[in-house]
N, C-alpha and C positions, 0 to 999 in steps of 0.2 A: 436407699441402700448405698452406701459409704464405704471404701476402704477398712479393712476391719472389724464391721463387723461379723456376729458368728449367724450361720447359717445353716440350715437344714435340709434333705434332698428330699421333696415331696413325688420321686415316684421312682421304681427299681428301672434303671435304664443302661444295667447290664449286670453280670454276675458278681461283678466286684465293687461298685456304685449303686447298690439300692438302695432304697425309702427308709428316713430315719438318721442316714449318715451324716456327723457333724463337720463343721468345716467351716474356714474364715476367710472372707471376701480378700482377696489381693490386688484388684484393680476393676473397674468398671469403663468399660466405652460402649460406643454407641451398637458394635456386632456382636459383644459379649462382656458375660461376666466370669472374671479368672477366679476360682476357688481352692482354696490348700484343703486339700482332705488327705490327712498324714505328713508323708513326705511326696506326695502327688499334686500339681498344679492341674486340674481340670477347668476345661472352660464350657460353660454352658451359656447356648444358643439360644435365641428365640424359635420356638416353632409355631408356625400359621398352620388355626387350625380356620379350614373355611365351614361354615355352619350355613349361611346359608349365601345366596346369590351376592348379595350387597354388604355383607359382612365378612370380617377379616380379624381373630383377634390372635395377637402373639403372644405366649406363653412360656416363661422359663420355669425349671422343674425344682426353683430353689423357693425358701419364704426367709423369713428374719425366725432366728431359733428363738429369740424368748422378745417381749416389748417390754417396755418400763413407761408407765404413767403413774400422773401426778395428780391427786385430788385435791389440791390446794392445802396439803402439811406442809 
């Protein structure tokens, strides 16, 4: 995930930011990723979900809105 590209919100994480919302990356570091959804910069967080004793995995509520591949045309 890259500056610019467009993205989508994979889960309702409040009444004005729900699941489906599009939106285009504006910056990425290592505590977050900044996203423009309208004229709003939202930044969304890793969250730790613990599953079990010895596992740990972090989770941001964004994915990449559409991919583009190449079958060798």
């Amino acid at each position: 995930m890259k500056t610019g590209c467009p993205v989508i919100v994979t889960k309702n994480l409040s009444p004005t930011l729900v699941n489906g919302m599009i939106g285009t990356v504006v910056d990425v570091n290592r505590e977050s990723v900044l996203v423009r959804i309208g004229q709003k910069i939202v930044p969304f967080e890793p969250v730790v979900f613990d599953k079990y004793v010895y596992f740990h995995r972090h989770h941001i509520f964004i994915k990449l809105k559409c991919i583009i591949t190449n079958f060798g045309n």
